[in-house]
Every structure is written in structure tokens, then in C-alpha cells.
SEBA-886546 format. One record per residue (C-alpha): residue number from 1; residue in one letter; chain; x, y, z. Coordinates in steps of 0.5 Angstrom, whole numbers, always signed. Layout:
BEGIN
+-----+--------+--------+-------+-------+-------+
! num ! residu ! chaine !     x !     y !     z !
+-----+--------+--------+-------+-------+-------+
! NUM !      a !      A !     X !     Y !     Z !
...
+-----+--------+--------+-------+-------+-------+
//
This chain:
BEGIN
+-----+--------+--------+-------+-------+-------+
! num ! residu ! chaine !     x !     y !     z !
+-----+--------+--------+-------+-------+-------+
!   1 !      x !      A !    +0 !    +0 !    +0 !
!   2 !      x !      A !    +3 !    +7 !    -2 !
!   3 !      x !      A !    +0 !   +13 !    +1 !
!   4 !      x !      A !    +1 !   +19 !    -4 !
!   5 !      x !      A !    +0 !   +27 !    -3 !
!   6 !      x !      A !    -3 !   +31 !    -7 !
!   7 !      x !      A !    +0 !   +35 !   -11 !
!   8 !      x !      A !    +3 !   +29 !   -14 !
!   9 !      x !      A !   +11 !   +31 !   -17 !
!  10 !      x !      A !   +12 !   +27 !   -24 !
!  11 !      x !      A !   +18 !   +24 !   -21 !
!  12 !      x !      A !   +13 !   +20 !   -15 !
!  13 !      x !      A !    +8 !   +19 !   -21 !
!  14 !      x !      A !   +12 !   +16 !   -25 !
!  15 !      x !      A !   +16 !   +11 !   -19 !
!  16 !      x !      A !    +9 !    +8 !   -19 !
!  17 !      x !      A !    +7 !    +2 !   -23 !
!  18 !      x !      A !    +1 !    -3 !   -25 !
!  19 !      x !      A !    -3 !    -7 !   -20 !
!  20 !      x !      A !    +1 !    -2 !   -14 !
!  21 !      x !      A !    -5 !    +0 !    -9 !
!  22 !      x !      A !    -6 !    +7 !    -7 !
!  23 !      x !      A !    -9 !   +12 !    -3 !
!  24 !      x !      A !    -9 !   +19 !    -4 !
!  25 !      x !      A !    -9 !   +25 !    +1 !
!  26 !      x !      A !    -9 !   +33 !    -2 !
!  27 !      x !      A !   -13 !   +37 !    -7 !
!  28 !      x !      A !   -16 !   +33 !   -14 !
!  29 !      x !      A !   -22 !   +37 !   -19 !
!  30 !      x !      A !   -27 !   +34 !   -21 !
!  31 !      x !      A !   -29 !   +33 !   -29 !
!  32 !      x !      A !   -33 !   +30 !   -33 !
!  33 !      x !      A !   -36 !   +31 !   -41 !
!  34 !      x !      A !   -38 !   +39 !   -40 !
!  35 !      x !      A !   -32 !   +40 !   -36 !
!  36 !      x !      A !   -26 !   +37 !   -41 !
!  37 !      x !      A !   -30 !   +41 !   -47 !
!  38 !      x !      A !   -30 !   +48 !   -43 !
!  39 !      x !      A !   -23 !   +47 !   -41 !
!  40 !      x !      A !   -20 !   +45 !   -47 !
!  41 !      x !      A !   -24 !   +50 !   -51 !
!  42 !      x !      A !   -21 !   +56 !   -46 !
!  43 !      x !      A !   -15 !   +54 !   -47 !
!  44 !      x !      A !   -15 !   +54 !   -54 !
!  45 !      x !      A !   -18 !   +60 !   -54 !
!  46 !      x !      A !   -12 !   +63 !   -50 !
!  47 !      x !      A !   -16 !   +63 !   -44 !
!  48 !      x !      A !   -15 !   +63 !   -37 !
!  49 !      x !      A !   -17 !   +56 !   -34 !
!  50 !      x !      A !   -21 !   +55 !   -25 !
!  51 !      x !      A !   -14 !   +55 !   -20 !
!  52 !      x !      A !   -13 !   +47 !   -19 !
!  53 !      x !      A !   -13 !   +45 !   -26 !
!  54 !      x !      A !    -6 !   +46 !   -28 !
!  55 !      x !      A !    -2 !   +38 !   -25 !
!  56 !      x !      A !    -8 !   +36 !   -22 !
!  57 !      x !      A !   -11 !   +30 !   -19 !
!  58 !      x !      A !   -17 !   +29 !   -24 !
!  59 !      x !      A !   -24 !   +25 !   -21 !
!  60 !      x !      A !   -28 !   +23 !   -27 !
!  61 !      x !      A !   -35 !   +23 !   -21 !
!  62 !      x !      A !   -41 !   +27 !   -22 !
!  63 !      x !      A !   -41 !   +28 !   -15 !
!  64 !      x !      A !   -47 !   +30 !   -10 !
!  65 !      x !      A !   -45 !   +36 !    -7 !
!  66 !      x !      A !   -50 !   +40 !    -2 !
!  67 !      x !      A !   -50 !   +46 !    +2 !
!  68 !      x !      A !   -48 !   +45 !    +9 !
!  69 !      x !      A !   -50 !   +53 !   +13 !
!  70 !      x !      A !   -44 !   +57 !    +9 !
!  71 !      x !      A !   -40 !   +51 !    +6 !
!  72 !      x !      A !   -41 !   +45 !    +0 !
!  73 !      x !      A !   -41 !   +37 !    +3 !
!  74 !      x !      A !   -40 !   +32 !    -1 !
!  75 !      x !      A !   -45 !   +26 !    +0 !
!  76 !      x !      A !   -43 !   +22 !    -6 !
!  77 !      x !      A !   -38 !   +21 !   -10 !
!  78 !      x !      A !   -38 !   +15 !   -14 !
!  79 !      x !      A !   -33 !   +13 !   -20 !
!  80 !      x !      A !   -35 !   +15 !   -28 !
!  81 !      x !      A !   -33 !   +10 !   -34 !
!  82 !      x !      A !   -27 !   +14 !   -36 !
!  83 !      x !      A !   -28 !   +12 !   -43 !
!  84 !      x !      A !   -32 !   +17 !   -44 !
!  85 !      x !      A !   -27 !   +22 !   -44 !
!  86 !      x !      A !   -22 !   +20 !   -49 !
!  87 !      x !      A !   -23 !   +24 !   -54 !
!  88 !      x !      A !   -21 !   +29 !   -50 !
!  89 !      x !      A !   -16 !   +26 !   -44 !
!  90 !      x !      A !   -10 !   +27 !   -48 !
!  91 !      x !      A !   -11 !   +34 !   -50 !
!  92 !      x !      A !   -12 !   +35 !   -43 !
!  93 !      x !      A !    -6 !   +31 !   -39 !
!  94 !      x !      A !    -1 !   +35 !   -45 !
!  95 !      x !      A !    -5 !   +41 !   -43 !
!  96 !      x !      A !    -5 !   +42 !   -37 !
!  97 !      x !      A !    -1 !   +36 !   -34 !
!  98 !      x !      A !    -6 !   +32 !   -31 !
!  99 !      x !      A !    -2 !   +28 !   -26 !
! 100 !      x !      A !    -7 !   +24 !   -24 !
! 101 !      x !      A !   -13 !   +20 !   -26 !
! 102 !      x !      A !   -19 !   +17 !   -22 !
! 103 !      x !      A !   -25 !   +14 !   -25 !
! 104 !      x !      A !   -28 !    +6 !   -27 !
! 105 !      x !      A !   -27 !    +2 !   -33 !
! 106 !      x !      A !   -20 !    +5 !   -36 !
! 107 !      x !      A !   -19 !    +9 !   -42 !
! 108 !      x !      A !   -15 !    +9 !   -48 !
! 109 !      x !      A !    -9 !    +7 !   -51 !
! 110 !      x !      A !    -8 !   +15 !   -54 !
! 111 !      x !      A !   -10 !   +17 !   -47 !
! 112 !      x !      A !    -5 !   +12 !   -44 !
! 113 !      x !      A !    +0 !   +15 !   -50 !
! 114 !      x !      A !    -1 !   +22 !   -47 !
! 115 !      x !      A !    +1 !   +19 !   -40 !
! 116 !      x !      A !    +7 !   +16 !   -42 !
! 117 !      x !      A !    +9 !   +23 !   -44 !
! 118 !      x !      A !    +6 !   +27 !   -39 !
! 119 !      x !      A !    +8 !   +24 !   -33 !
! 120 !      x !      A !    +1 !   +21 !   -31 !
! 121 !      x !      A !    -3 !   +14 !   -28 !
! 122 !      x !      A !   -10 !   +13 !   -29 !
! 123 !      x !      A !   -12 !   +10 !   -21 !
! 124 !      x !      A !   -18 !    +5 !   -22 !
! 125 !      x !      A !   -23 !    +7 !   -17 !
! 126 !      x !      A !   -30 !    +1 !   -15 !
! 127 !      x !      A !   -35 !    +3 !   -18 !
! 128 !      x !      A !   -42 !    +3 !   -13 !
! 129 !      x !      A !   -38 !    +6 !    -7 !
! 130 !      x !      A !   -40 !   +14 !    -9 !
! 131 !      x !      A !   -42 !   +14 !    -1 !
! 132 !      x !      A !   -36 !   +11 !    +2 !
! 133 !      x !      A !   -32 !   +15 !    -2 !
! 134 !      x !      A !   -35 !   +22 !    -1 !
! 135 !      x !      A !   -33 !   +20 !    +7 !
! 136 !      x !      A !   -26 !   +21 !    +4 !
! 137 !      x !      A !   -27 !   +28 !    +1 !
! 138 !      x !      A !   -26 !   +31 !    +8 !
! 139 !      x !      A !   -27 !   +39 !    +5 !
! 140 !      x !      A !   -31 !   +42 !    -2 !
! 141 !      x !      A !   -24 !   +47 !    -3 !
! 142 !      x !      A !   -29 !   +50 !    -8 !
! 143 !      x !      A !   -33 !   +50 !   -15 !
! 144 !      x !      A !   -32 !   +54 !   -23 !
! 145 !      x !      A !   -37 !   +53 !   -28 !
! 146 !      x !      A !   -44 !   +52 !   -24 !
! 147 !      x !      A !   -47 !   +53 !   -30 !
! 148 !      x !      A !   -45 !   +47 !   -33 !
! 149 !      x !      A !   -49 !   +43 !   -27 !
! 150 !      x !      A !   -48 !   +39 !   -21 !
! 151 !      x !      A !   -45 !   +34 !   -24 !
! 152 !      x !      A !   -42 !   +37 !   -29 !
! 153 !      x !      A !   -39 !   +43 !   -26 !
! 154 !      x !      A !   -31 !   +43 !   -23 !
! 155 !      x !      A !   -32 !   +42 !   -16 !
! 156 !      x !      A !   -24 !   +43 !   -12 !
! 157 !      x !      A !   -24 !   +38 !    -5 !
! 158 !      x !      A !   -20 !   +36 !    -1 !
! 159 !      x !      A !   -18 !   +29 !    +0 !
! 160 !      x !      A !   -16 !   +25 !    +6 !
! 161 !      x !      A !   -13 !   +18 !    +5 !
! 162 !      x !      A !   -19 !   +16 !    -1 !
! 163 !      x !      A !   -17 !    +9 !    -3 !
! 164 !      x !      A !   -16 !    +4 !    -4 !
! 165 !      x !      A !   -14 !    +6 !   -11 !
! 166 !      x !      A !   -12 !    +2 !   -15 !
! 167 !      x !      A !    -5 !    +4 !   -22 !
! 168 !      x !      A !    -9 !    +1 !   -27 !
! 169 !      x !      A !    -4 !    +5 !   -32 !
! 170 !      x !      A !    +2 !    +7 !   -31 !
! 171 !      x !      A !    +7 !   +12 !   -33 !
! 172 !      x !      A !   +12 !    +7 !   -36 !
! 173 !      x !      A !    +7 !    +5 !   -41 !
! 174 !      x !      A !    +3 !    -1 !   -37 !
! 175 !      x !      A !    -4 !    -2 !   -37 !
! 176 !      x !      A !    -8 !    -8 !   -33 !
! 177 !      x !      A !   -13 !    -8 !   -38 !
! 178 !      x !      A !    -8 !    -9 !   -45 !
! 179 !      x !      A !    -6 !   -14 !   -40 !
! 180 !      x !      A !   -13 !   -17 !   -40 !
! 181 !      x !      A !   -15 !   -16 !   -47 !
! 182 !      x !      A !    -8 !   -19 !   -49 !
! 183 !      x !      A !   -11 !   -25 !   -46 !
! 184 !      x !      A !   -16 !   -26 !   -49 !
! 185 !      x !      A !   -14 !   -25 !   -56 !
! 186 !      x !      A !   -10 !   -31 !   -56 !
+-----+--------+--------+-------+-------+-------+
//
């Protein structure tokens, strides 16, 4: 078991490999679909991008979030299917160099070529433990892009010991579901 500190340096991401199970303390963003969208278009257009974006830890979750008196608390924050980001995602390592990805089912060779040459590991997340997961989301540092929607929207937390994660790909260039597919081409 490997525990991590966020913000992640390229050196301790790339020390990481497949099958290394991790838990993760420090600051990570959420994104899904309208939020990659929005943020590579700012940047395309020369843009400024929200704080926490640039070397972040990047959770595909469409978290619940609810207003506790003055501040935000999340209540669930389960797992996406990454792949659905994939059109995206190596833009958005390279971008912004995203050092980090949590989300469910894995992602893309390209994205996984993106990783290599940025410094980045995919960190697999179970799915169907959006609650438990949320108890380890111990602030809502802050949201950008409220228009997009709860789900949608760049929420910033702040992680205590969120795990277990599993490197499902590394920055070497592995990948735990190449592994398998390999398997079962033969």
C-alpha cells in the first residue's frame, strides 16, 4: 500500500506501477464531459483555465454535493466510466498536465500515450461506493463552471486517505486492461 500526497510530483508518479494500490491525500478536481469540453476550448482560445486545474489530480465523478449552512459537503461521489473522455483526455493530460486520473473501467491507448509522455497514471476507483468515497472527500475546497450543473461542474476537494485506488495505468506505458485484452485475443 502506497499513500500519496497531492499535488503529485512527476517523479512519484512515474515510481508508480500496475497492480500498486494507493490511497490519496491533497487536492483533486472533478471532471466529466462539459468540463473537459469547456476547458480545453478556454485554453484553445487563450483563456485563463479555474485554479486547481494545471498538475491536477482529475476524478471522473458527478459527485452529489449539498449546501451544509455556508459551506459545500460531499455526499456521494462515486466512480465515471472514464472512456467516455477519451476524445479529450490526452488533450488534457498534455494541456494541463494532469498528473492523475481516478474514474472506473479505464481508458484509451491514446490517452494511455498521453500518460506516458506527460507523467500521468490512471488510478482505478470501484465502482458503486459513491458514499464511501465521499467520506473521504474531508472539504469542498471550491466550484468554477456552476452553469454546467452539479454533475458537470469543476468541483475542488480536499482528500483524506481516498482509497484503495488501484494504478490500473502507469506512466511506463502499462496498462491492466491491455493486459487482459491481450489475454483474450490469443
Amino acid at each position: 500500500m502506497i499513500e500519496l500526497r497531492a499535488p503529485l510530483t512527476e517523479k512519484a508518479v512515474r515510481g508508480l506501477k500496475i497492480g500498486d494500490t494507493v490511497y490519496l491525500t491533497g487536492d483533486a478536481i472533478t471532471g466529466r464531459d462539459e468540463m473537459h469540453m469547456r476547458a480545453v476550448e478556454c485554453s484553445r482560445q487563450g483563456k485563463a483555465v479555474p485554479e486547481g486545474l494545471v498538475g491536477s489530480v482529475l476524478y471522473h465523478s458527478g459527485p452529489i454535493v449539498i449546501k451544509d449552512g455556508d459551506k459545500w459537503k460531499a455526499v456521494a461521489a462515486g466512480p465515471t466510466t472514464s472512456a467516455r473522455m477519451d476524445s479529450l483526455e490526452p488533450e488534457m493530460i498534455r494541456r494541463f498536465g494532469i498528473r492523475a486520473i481516478i474514474g472506473k473501467g479505464g481508458m484509451s491507448k491514446e490517452t494511455g500515450d498521453a500518460m506516458r509522455e506527460a507523467g500521468c497514471v490512471y488510478l482505478a476507483a470501484v465502482g458503486g461506493t459513491a458514499v464511501s468515497l465521499a467520506e473521504s472527500i474531508v472539504e469542498v475546497i471550491g466550484v468554477e463552471w456552476e452553469d454546467l450543473g452539479m454533475a458537470e461542474a469543476m468541483w475542488r476537494f480536499r482528500l483524506d486517505k481516498m482509497g484503495p485506488l488501484i494504478v490500473a495505468m502507469d506512466a511506463g506505458g502499462g496498462s491492466l486492461y491491455e493486459n487482459v485484452r491481450s489475454r483474450l485475443v490469443r
